[in-house]
C-alpha positions as CSV (number, residue, x, y, z in Angstrom):
1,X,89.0,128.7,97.1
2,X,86.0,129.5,99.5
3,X,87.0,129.5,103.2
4,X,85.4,126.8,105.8
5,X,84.2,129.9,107.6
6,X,82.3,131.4,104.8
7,X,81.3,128.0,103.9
8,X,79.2,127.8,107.6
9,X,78.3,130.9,107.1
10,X,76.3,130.3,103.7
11,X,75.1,127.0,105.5
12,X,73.4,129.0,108.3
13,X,69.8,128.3,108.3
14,X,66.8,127.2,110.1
15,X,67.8,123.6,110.5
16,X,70.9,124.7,111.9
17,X,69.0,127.3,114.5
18,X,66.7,124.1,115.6
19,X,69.4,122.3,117.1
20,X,71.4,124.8,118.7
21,X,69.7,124.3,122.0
22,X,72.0,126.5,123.9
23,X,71.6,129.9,121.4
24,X,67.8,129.1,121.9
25,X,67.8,129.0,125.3
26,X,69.7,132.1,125.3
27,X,67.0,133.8,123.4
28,X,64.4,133.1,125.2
29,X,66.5,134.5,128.3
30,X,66.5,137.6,126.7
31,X,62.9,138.1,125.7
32,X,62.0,136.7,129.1
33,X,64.4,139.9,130.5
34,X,62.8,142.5,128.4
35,X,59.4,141.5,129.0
36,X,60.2,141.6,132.7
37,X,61.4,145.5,131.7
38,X,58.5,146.6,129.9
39,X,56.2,145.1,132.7
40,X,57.6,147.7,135.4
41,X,57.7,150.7,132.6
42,X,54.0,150.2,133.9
43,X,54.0,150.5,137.8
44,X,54.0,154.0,138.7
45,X,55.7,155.3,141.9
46,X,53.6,156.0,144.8
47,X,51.8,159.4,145.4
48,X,51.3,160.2,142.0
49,X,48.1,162.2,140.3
50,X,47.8,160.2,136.9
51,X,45.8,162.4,135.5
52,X,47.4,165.6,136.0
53,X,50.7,163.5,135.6
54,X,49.3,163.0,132.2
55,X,48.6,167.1,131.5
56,X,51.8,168.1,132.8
57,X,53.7,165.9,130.1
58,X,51.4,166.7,127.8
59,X,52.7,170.2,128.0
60,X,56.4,169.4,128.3
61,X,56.2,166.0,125.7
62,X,58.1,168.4,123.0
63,X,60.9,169.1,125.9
64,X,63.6,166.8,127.0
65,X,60.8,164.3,128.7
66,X,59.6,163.4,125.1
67,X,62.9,162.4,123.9
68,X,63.4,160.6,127.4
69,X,60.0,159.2,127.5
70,X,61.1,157.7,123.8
71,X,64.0,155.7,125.4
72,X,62.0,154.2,128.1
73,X,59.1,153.1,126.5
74,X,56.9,155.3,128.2
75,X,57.9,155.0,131.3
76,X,58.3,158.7,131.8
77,X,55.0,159.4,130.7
78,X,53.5,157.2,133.5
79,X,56.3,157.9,135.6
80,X,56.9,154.7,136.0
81,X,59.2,152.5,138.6
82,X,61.5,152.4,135.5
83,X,61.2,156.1,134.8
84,X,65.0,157.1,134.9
85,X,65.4,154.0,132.1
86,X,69.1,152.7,132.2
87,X,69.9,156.7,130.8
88,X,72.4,157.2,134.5
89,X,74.3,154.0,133.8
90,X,75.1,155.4,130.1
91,X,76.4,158.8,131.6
92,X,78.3,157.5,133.9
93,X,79.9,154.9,131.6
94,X,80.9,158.0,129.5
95,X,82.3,159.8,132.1
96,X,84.2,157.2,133.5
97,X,85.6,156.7,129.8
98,X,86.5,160.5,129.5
99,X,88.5,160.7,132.8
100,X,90.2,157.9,131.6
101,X,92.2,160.4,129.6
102,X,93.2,162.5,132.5
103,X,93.5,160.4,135.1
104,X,96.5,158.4,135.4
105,X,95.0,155.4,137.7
106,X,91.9,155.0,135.4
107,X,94.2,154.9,132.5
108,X,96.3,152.0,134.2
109,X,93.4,150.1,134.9
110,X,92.1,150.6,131.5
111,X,95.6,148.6,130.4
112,X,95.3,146.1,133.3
113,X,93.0,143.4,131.4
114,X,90.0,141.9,133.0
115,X,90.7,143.1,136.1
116,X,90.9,146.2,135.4
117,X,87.8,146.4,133.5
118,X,86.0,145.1,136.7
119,X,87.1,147.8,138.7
120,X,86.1,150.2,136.4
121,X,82.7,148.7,136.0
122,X,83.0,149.1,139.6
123,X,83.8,152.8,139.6
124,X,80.6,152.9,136.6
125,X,77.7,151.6,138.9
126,X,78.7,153.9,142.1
127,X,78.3,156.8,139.1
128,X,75.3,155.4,138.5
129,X,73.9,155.5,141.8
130,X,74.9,159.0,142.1
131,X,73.8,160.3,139.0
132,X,70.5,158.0,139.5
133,X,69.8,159.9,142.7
134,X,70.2,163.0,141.6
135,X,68.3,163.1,138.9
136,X,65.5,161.0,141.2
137,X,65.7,164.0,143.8
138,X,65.3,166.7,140.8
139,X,62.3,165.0,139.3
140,X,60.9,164.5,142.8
141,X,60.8,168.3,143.1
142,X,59.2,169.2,139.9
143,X,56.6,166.6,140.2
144,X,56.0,169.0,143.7
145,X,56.1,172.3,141.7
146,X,53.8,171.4,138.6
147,X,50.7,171.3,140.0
148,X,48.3,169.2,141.7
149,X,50.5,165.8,140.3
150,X,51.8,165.2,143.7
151,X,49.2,163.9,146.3
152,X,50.9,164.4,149.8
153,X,54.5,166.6,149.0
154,X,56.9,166.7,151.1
155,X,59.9,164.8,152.1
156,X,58.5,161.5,152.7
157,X,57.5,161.7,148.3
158,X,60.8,162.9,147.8
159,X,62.7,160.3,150.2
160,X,60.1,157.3,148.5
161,X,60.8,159.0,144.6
162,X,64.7,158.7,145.2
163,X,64.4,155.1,146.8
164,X,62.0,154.0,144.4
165,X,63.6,155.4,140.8
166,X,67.3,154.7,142.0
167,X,66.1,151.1,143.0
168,X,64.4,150.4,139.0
169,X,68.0,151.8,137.4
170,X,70.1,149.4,139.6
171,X,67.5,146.6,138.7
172,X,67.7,147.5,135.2
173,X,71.6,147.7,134.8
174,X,71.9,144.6,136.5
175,X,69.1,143.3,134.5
176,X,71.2,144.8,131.5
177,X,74.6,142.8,132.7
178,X,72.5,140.0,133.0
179,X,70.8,139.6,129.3
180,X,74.8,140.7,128.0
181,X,76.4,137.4,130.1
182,X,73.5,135.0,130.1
183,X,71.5,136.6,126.6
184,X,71.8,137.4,123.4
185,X,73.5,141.1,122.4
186,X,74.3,144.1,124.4
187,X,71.6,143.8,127.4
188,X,72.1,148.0,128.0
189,X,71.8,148.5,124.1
190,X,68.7,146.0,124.1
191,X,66.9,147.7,126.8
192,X,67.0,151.4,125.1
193,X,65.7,149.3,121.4
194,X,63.2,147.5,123.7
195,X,61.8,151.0,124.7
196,X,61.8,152.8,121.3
197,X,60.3,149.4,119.7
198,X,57.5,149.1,122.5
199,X,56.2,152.8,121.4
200,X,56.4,152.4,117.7
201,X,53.2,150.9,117.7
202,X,51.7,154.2,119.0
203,X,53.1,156.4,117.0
204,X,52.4,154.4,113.8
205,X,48.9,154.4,115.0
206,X,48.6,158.4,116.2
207,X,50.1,159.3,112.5
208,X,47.9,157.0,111.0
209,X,44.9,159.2,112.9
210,X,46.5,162.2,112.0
211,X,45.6,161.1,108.3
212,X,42.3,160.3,108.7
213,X,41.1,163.4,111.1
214,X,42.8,165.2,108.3
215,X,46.0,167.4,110.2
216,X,48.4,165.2,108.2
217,X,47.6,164.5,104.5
218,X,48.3,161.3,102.5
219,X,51.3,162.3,100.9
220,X,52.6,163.6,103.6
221,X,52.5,160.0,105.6
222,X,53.7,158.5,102.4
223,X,57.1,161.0,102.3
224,X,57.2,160.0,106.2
225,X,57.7,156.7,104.9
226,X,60.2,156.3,102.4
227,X,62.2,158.3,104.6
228,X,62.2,155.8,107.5
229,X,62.9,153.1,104.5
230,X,65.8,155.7,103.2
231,X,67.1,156.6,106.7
232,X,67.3,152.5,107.5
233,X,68.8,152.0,104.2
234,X,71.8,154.6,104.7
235,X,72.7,153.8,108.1
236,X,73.3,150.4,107.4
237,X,75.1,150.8,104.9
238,X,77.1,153.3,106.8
239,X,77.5,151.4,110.2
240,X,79.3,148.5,108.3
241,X,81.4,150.7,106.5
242,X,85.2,150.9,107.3
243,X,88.4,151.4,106.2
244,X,90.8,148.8,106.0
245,X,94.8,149.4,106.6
246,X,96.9,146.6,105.1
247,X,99.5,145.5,108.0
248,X,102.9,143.4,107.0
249,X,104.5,140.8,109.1
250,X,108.1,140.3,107.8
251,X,108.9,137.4,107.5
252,X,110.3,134.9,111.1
253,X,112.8,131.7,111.1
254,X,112.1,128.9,113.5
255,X,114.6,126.2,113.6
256,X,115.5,125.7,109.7
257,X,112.2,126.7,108.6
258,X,111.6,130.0,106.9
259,X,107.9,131.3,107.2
260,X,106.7,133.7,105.0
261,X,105.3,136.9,106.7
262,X,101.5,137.5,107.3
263,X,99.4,140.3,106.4
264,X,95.8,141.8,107.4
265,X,94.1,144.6,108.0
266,X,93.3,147.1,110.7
267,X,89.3,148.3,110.4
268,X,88.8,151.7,111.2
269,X,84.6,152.2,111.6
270,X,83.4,155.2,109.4
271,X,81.2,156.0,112.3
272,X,82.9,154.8,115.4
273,X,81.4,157.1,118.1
274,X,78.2,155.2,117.3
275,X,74.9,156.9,118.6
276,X,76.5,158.8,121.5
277,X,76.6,162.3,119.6
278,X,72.8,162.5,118.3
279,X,71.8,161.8,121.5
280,X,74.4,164.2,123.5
281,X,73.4,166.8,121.5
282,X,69.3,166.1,121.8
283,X,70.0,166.5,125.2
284,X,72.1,169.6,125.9
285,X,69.6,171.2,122.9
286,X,66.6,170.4,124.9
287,X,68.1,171.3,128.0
288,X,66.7,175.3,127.6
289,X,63.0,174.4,126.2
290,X,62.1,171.9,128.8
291,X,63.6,174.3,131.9
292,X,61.5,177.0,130.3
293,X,58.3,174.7,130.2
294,X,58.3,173.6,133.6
295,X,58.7,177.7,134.6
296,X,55.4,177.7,133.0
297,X,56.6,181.4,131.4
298,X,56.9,182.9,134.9
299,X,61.0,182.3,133.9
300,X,63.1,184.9,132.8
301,X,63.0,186.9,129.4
302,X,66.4,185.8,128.0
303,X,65.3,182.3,128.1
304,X,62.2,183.0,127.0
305,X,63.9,184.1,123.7
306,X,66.3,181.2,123.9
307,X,63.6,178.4,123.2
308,X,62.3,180.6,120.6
309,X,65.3,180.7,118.7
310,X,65.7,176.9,119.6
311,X,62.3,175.9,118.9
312,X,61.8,172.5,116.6
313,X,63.0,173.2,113.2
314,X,63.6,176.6,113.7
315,X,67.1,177.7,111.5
316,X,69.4,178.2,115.1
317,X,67.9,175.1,116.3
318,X,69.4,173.4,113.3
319,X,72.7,175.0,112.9
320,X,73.5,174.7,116.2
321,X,72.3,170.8,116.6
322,X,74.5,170.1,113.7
323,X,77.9,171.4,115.4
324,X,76.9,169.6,118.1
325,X,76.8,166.3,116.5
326,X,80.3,166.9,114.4
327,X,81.7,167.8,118.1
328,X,80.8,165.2,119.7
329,X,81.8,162.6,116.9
330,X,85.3,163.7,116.8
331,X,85.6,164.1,120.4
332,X,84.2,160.6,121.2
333,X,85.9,158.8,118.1
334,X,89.0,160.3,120.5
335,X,88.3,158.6,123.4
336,X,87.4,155.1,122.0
337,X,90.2,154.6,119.7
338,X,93.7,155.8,120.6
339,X,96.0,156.2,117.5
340,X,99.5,155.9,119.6
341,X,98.5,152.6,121.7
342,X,97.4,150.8,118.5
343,X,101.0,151.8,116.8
344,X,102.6,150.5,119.9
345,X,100.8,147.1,119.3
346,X,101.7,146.9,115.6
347,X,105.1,147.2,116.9
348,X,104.8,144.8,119.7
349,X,103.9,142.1,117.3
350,X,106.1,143.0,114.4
351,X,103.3,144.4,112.5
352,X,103.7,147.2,110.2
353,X,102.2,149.7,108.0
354,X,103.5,149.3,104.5
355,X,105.6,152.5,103.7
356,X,104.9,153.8,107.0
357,X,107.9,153.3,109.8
358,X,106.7,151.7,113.0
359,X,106.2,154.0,116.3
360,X,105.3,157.5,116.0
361,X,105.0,158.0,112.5
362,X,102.6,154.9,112.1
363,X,100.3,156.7,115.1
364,X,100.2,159.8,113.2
365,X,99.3,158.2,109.6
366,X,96.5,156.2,111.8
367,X,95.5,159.3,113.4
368,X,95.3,161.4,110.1
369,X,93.1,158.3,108.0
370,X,91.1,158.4,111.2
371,X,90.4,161.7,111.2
372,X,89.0,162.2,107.7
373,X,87.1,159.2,108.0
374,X,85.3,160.8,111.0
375,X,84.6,163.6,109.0
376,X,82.4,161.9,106.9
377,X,81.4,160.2,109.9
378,X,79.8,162.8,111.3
379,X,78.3,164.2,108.3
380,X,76.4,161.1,108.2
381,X,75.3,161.6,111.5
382,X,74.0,165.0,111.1
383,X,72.4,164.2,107.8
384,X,71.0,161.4,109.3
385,X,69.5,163.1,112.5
386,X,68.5,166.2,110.7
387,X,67.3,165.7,107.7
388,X,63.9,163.7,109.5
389,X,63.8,166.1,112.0
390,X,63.3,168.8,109.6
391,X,60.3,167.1,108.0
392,X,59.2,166.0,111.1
393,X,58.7,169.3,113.0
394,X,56.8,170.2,109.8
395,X,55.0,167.3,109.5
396,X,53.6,166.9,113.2
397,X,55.3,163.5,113.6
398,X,56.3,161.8,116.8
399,X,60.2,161.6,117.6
400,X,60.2,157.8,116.8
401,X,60.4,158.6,113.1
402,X,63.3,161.1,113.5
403,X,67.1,159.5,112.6
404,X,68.1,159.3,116.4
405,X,65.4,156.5,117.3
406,X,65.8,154.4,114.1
407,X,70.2,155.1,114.0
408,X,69.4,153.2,117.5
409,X,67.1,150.6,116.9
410,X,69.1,149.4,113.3
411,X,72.6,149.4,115.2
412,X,71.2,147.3,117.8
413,X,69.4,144.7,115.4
414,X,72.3,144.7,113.2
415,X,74.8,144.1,116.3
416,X,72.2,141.4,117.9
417,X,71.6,139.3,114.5
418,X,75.7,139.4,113.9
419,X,75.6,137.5,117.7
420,X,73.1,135.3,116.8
421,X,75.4,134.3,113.5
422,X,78.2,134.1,115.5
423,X,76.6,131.4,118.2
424,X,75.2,129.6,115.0
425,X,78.8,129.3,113.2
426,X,79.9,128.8,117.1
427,X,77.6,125.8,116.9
428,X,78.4,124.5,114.1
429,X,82.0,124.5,114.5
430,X,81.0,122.1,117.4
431,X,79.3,119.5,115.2
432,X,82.2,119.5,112.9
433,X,84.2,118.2,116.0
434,X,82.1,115.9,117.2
435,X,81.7,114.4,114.1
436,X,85.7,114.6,113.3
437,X,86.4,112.3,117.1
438,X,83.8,110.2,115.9
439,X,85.5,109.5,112.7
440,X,89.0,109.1,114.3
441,X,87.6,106.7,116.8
442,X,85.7,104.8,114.4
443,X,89.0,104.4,112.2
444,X,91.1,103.3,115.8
């Protein structure tokens, strides 16, 4: 017999989206918030050269700033109010998360509820400011050393950079906080999909050019395209897929009454680290080519040979982007999901694994499905992010058709339409009500 829930579900439609005033209000509160964002991705800071701004990153684009300039819409490329993007809040959340594991008070706040998770958003925005200000101060001084881009150096640019950069990543994480409580989806993930979307325009256009000047042939645009169609096709598939752990409830007795026990399942994600390794590892890759770009080859020889050996689709390059990815997977799937304080829950709540005794033993059978699961986790991730990349560093194509920008934008559509369904059947469920106390009044 089909469920009331999946009944609502089939149900959901247009009509049903035209009366749900509140989810439409909530929508347009969002678009309203990313069209505020993509406004200041286009005022620049003060005391900047546009047009040897635009030289400079012209010669680094391949670098670190291209795969930054991809998140933020371009605001990197204009350095922009909103150069820095909402890339400090993301670190620091992740570092706040990892010293969770060796720090005892963050790990009691972590257990503390809704409190506690206020004080270590706390903890996450003075991170932020620090990471924001550093990272202002060290882009203030290579805007001074490449070039005529700085008009007046000195420390009043460098004082007016850090102000100015650390002021748009505080706007835009509270901005973020804002379309997350008030919106529609994750307002941090939102902002990152709002970037990559803005520039796929251009790049679908400056391919498109490629073909018709003649550098990139037909077929060659063609193959670019069924694997973007490919790339989106496996990663949804893989984002939804899980593995499900049947749990028992024995039986309980209340009063005279026997109840027979429950069961359900515990999901395990196939990928549960999400897109935190692909981009990790980008970074920490491109770390050595963009240092040895802003040298402009006065640097030293070893690292000179380094970004060789590292250069885009070259075999190290590869190899080494590849471990990266399987690292990070396992060692984030480790601090997300924590085998021993989910047994403890089962146990709490009477819940058990069948054939698998309660406690310790039910931790280590968790921790042991979880791990192979990863595994093929992460090889998804590196087939994923690799497998473009290699026909993109032959083919000339920009970074929005490798698998890091499009593992980013379907995660966040898919997680923003499941909202959207959920407010609908949230809405509906209302009307059912309503129409139930009509009834029962109309009968009285």
């Amino acid at each position: 017999m089909v469920s009331a829930a999946e009944q609502l579900v089939s149900n959901l439609n247009f009509a049903a989206f035209a009366k749900a005033d509140e989810l439409k209000k909530r929508i347009w509160f969002t678009l309203g918030a990313l069209l505020i964002y993509r406004l200041g991705t286009y005022i620049p800071i003060p005391g900047i050269n546009p047009t040897a701004l635009a030289e400079v990153f012209r010669q680094n684009q391949s670098g670190l700033l291209g795969m930054f300039d991809m998140f933020s819409g371009g605001a990197v490329g204009r350095m922009a109010i909103f150069a820095l993007n909402i890339m400090p809040y993301i670190s620091a959340s992740i570092i706040i998360q990892l010293l969770t594991t060796v720090s005892p008070h963050l790990e009691q706040l972590k257990k503390e509820g809704e409190q506690g998770r206020r004080q270590m958003n706390q903890y996450t925005r003075y991170g932020t400011v620090l990471l924001a200000a550093l990272q202002a101060y060290g882009i203030a001084v290579g805007l001074e050393g490449a070039g005529n881009v700085v008009l007046e150096p000195g420390l009043f640019f460098r004082i007016t950079t850090v102000i100015t950069l650390v002021g748009g990543t505080i706007f835009l994480m509270w901005l973020g906080e804002q379309i997350t409580a008030r919106g529609v989806g994750n307002g941090i993930s939102l902002i990152i999909f709002a970037g990559i979307v803005a520039r796929l325009p251009h790049a679908v256009l400056g391919t498109l050019e490629l073909g018709r000047t003649g550098s990139m042939s037909t077929g060659l645009i063609l193959a670019l395209i069924v694997m973007a169609v490919g790339v989106i096709a496996v990663i949804v598939f893989m984002e939804r897929a899980q593995r499900r752990l049947l749990v028992q409830y024995p039986k309980r007795q209340v009063g005279n009454r026997m109840f027979q026990g429950d069961s359900s399942h515990l999901p395990l994600k196939l990928n549960s680290a999400g897109v935190i390794p692909p981009i990790f590892a980008s970074s920490l890759l491109l770390l050595p080519i963009t240092f040895a770009n802003f040298s402009s080859g006065q640097g030293p020889e070893w690292l000179t040979t380094v970004t060789t050996l590292l250069g885009q689709g070259q075999p190290l390059h590869l190899l080494i982007y590849v471990a990266l990815i399987v690292f990070f997977a396992f060692f984030y799937t480790a601090v997300v999901f924590n085998p021993k304080d989910t047994a403890d829950n089962l146990k709490k709540y009477g819940g058990f694994l069948p054939g698998i005794r309660p406690g310790e033993r039910t931790a280590e059978y968790i921790d042991y499905v979880l791990t192979r699961i990863t595994v093929v986790g992460a090889i998804y991730l590196a087939g994923v992010c690799v497998l473009p990349e290699i026909l993109v560093s032959y083919a000339g194509a920009p970074f929005y058709f490798g698998g890091t920008s499009l593992l980013i934008v379907v995660s966040v559509t898919m997680d923003t339409v499941a909202q959207v369904q959920s407010h609908l059947l949230a809405h509906q469920y209302e009307g059912l009500i309503k129409r139930a106390k009509l009834r029962g009044a109309r009968r009285q």
